[in-house]
C-alpha positions as CSV (number, residue, x, y, z in Angstrom):
1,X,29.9,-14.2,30.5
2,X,27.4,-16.5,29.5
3,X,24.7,-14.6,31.4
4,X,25.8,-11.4,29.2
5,X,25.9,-13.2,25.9
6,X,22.5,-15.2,26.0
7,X,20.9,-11.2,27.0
8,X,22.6,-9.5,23.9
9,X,21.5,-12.6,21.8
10,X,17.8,-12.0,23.1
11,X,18.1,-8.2,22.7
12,X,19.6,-8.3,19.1
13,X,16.9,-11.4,18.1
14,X,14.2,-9.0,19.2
15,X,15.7,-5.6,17.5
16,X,15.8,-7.7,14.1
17,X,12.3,-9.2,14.3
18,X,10.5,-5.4,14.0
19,X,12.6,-5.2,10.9
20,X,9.9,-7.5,9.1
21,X,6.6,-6.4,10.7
22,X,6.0,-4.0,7.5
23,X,6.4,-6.9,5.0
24,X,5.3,-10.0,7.6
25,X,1.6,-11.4,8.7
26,X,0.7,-10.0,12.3
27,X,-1.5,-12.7,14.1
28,X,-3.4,-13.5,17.4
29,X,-3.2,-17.1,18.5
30,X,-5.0,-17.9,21.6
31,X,-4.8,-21.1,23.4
32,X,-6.5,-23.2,26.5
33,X,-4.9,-25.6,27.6
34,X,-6.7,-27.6,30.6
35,X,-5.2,-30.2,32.9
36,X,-6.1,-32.8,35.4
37,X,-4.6,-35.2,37.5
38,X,-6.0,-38.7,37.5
39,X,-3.2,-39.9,40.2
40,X,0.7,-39.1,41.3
41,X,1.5,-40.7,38.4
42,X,-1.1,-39.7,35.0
43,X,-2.6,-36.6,34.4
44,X,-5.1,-36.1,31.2
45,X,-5.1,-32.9,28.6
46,X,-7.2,-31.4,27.0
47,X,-6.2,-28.0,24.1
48,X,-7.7,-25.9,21.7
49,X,-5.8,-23.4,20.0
50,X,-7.0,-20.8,16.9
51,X,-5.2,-18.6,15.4
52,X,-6.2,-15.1,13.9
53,X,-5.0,-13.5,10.8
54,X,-4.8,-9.5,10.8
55,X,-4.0,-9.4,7.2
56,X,-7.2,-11.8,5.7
57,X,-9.2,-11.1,8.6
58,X,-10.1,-14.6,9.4
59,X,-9.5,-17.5,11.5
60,X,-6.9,-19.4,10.2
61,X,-6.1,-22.2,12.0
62,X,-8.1,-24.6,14.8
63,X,-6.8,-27.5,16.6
64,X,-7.9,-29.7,19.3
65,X,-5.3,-32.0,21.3
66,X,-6.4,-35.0,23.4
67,X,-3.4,-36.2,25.4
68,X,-2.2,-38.4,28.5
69,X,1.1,-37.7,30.3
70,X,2.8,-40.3,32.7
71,X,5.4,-39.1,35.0
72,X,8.4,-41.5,34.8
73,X,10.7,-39.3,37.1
74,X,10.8,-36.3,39.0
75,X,12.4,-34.9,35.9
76,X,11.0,-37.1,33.2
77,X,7.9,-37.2,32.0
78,X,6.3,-38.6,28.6
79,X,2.9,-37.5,27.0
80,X,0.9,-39.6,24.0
81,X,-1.6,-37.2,22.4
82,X,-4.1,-37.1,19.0
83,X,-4.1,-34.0,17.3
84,X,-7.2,-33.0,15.0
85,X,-6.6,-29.6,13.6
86,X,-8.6,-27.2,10.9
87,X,-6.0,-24.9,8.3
88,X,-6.8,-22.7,5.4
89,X,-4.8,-23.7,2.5
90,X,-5.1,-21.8,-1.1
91,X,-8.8,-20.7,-0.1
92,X,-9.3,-24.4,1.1
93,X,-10.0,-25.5,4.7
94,X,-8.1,-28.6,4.9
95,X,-8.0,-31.5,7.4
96,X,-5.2,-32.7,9.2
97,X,-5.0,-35.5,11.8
98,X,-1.3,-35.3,13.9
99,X,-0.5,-38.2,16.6
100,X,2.4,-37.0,18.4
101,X,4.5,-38.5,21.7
102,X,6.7,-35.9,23.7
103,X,9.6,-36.2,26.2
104,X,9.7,-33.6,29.1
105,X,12.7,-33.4,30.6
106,X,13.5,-30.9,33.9
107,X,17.1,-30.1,34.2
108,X,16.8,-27.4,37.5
109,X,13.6,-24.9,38.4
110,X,14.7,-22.5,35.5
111,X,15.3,-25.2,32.7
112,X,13.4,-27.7,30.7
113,X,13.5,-29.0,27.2
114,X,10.3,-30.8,25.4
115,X,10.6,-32.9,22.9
116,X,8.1,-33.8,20.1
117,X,7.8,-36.4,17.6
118,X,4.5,-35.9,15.0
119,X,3.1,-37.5,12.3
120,X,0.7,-35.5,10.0
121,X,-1.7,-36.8,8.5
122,X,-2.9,-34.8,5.5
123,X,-6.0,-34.4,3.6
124,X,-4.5,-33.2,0.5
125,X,-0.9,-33.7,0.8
126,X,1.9,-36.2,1.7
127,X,2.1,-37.4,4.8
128,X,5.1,-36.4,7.0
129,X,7.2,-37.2,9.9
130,X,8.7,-34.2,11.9
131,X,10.6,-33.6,15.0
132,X,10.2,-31.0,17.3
133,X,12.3,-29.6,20.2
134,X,11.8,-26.7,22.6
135,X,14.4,-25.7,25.6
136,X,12.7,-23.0,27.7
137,X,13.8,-20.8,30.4
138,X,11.7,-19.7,33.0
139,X,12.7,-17.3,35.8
140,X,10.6,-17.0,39.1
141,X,10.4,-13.3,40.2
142,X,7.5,-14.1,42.8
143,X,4.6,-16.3,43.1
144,X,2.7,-14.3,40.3
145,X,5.1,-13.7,38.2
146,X,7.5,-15.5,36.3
147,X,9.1,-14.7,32.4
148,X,10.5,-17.0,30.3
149,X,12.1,-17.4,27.1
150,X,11.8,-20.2,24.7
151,X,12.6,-21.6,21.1
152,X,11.4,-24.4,18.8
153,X,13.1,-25.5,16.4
154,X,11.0,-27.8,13.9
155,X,12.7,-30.3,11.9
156,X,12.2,-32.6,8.7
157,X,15.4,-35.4,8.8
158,X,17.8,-33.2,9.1
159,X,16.4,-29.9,7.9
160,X,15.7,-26.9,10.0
161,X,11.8,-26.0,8.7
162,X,11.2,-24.0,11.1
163,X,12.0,-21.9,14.2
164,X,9.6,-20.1,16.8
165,X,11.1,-17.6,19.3
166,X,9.2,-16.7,22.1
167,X,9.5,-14.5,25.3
168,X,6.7,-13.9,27.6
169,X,5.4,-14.0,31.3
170,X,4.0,-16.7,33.0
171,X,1.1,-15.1,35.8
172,X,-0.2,-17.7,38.0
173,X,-3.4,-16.6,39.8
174,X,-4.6,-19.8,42.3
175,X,-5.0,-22.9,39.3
176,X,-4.8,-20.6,36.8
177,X,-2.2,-19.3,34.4
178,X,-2.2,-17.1,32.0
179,X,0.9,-16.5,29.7
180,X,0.9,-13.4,27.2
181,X,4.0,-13.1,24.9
182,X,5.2,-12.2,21.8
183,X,6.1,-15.0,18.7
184,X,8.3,-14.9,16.0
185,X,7.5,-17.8,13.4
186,X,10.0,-18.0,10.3
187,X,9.1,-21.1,8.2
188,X,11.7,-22.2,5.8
189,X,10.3,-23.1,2.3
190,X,11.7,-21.5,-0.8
191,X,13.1,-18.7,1.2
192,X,12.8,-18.0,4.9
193,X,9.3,-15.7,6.0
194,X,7.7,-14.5,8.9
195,X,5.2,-14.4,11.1
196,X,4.4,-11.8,13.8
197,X,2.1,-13.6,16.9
198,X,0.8,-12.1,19.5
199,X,0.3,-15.0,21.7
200,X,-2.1,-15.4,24.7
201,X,-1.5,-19.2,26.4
202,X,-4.3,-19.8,29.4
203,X,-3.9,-23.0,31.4
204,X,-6.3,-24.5,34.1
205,X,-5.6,-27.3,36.7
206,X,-8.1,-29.1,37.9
C-alpha cells in the first residue's frame, strides 16, 4: 500500500510540474563535486556548481564549497563547509558568503536524510539563518545504475520557503558518477513560482 501510494504521489507530482513549463524559467545547473579521503575517519570536499538561465541567456548563479566531513558512525556522519557563491540580483551580481554544518544520517541501503543548517551572509541584504533537510531514496538496479528520488524542503523558523523535487539516475562508472535528473524548484515569496532544472551532478573520488 505504501509502495503504491509514494508511486502515484511521484507520478501525479511529475504530471503537474509540465503544467508550468509555458509560464516557468527552464535552467541547466551543472555541478562537480570532488571527494577524497584523508583517513577511515575524514574525507575533504571540494564543489562548484553554476547554473544556466534559458530565458536571459546567462549564467546566473556560481558557487564554490570547501568542506570536511567526519564519520561519527556507520550511519552518521557530520560535514563543516564554507560556501562562497556569485548571484544575479536586479541586473546586480551580488556576493554571498554561506557557512553551513550538515548531518548525514543512513537509515538502510535505499534511505538517507541530510540535514543542513546555513547562514548567509549577504552583500546587500539581511543576513539569514535557514534550515535545510533532504530524505532521498535511492534504488540499486545493478552496479551502473541506480535512480533515486529526493526532496528538500528549505525552511526560515518555521516557514516552508522553499521545496526542490528531484528524480534522477545515479551511473557509477569506476570513481566516477554521474547523476542526470530533472528539478523542480518552487520558491515561496509573495506567491509560490517555478523553476524548471535540468540537472547534471558529476562526482569524483579520489
Amino acid at each position: 500500500m505504501n509502495i503504491t501510494c509514494n508511486l502515484f504521489l511521484v507520478v501525479y507530482l511529475l504530471y503537474s510540474s509540465f503544467n508550468f513549463i509555458s509560464q516557468s524559467p527552464f535552467e541547466n545547473w551543472n555541478t562537480l563535486n570532488i571527494k577524497g579521503t584523508v583517513d577511515s575517519k575524514i574525507t575533504l570536499v571540494i564543489e562548484g556548481e553554476q547554473r544556466y538561465n534559458h530565458i536571459n541567456n546567462e549564467i546566473r548563479y556560481f558557487h564554490t564549497d570547501l568542506g570536511i566531513v567526519y564519520k561519527v558512525t556507520d550511519r552518521l556522519a557530520v560535514g563543516g563547509y564554507y560556501r562562497e557563491l556569485y548571484e544575479l540580483k536586479n541586473n546586480i551580481r551580488v556576493l554571498e558568503i554561506r557557512p553551513h554544518l550538515d548531518f548525514f544520517y543512513k537509515f538502510n541501503n535505499k534511505w538517507k536524510v541530510r540535514i543542513r543548517n546555513e547562514y548567509q551572509i549577504k552583500e546587500f541584504d539581511e543576513n539569514l539563518f535557514r534550515f535545510r533537510i533532504r530524505p532521498t531514496y535511492k534504488y540499486k538496479l545493478n552496479k551502473t545504475f541506480s535512480p533515486f528520488i529526493q526532496t528538500e524542503g528549505f525552511f526560515v523558523g518555521t516557514t516552508l520557503v522553499r521545496n526542490r523535487f528531484n528524480p534522477g539516475i545515479a551511473i557509477t562508472l569506476g570513481e566516477l558518477v554521474i547523476e542526470p535528473g530533472y528539478m523542480l524548484e518552487s520558491n515561496n515569496k509573495i506567491e509560490w513560482s517555478h523553476i524548471h532544472i535540468f540537472w547534471i551532478n558529476t562526482k569524483i573520488r579520489f
